[in-house]
C-alpha positions in Angstrom: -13.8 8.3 -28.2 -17.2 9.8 -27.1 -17.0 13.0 -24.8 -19.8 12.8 -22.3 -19.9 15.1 -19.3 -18.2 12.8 -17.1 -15.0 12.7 -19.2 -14.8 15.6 -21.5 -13.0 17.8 -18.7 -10.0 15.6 -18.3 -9.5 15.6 -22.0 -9.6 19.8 -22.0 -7.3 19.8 -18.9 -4.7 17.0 -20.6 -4.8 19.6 -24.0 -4.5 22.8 -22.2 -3.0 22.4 -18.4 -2.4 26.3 -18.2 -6.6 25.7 -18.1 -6.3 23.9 -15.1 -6.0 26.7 -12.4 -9.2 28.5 -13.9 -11.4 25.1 -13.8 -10.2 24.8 -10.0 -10.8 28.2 -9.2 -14.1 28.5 -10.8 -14.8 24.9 -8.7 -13.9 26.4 -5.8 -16.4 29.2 -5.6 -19.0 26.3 -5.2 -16.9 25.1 -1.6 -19.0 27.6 0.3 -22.4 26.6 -1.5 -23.2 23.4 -1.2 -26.3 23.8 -2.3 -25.1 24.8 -6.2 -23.2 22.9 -8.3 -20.7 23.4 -11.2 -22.0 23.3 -14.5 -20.9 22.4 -18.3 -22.0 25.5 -19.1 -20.1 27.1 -16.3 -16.7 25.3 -17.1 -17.1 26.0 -20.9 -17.4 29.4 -20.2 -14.3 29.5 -18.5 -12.8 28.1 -21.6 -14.2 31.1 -23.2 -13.0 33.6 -20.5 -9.4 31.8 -21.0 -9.3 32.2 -25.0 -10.3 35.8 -24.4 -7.4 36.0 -21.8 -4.9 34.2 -24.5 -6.1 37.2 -27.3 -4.7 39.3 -25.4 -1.6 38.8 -26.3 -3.0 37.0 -29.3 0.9 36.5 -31.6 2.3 35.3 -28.3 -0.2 32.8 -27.6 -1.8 31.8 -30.9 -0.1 28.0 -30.4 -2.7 27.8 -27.7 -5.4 29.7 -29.1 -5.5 27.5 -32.1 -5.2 24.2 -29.4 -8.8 25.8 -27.9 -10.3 24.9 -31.0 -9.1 22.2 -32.2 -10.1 21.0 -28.6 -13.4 22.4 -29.3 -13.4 20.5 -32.5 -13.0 17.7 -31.2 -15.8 17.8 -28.5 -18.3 19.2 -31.4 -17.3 15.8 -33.6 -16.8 13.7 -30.8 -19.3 14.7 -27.7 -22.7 13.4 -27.0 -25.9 15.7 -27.2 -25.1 17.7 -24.1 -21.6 18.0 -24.9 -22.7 19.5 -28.3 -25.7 22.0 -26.6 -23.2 23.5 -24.1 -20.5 24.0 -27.2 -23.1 25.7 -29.2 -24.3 27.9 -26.8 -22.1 28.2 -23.7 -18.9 28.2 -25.7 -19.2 29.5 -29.7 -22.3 32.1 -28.7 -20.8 33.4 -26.5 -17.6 34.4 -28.2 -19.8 35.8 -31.4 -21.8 37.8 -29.2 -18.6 39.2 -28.1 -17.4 40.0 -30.9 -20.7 42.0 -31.9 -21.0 43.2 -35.4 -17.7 43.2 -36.4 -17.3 41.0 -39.5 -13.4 41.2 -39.8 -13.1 39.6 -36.3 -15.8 37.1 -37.1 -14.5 36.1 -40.2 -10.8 35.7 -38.2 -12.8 33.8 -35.7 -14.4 31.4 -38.2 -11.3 30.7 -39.7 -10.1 28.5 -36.5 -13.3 26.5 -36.8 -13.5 23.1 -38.1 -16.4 21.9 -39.7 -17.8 20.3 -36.9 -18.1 23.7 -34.8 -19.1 25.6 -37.6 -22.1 23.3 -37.9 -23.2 24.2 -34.2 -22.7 27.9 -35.2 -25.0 27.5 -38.3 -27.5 26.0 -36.2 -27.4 28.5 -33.5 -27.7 31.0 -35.9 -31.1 28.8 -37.0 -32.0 28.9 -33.8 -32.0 32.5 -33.5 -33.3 33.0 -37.2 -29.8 35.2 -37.7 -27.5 35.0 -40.4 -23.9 35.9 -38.8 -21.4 38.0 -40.7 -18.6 34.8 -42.1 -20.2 31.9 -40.5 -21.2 31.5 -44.3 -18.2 32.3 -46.4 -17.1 30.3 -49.9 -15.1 28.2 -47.2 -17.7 26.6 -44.9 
């Protein structure tokens, strides 16, 4: 299956339901604006903003932290160039950035990668002409 931005939503939602009421809630700030629209980037970073939530309480929910990415996987193996662009910099940026400097947590983070998202890491980090604490360990 290809993910393209007209069915890569549904797949998230069928994953991860407890997702659904911050999708609909982010959609629902736009009832009152017609004139802006929900984006991929928007809705992915919602997905961040609900792993973040889930690390919170990361031994109690690490079933559905680890379904986030392989999700994420899946839409970095499986989704089409725009699919791919958001991932890289909506979704996986943004969760390194938040994570600063601090290699353990990288390396941690990296860990629940596949190799499909670590590539879109590695080439953010081309991008951005960085080299990221454990995005380049002995096991990617």
């Amino acid at each position: 299956m290809k993910f393209s931005e007209q069915n890569y939503k549904d797949y998230i939602l069928s994953e991860l339901p407890n997702f659904r009421s911050r999708i609909e809630n982010y959609h629902s700030n736009f009832k009152d604006q017609p004139w802006r629209n929900p984006t991929l980037c928007g809705e992915l970073m919602e997905l961040v903003d609900f792993y973040e939530d889930l690390k919170e309480n990361e031994r109690e929910n690490i079933e559905e932290i680890k379904k986030v990415f392989i999700i994420a996987e899946e839409l970095a193996y499986q989704g089409n160039e725009e699919i791919r662009g958001a991932l890289e910099v909506c979704f996986f940026e943004s969760i390194i950035n938040s994570l600063g400097t601090d290699e353990k947590a990288l390396s941690e983070f990296f860990k629940l990668l596949g190799p499909a998202s670590i590539e879109l890491c590695k080439k953010n980090d081309a991008f951005w002409g960085t080299r990221t604490p454990g995005l380049y360990g002995s096991d990617h």
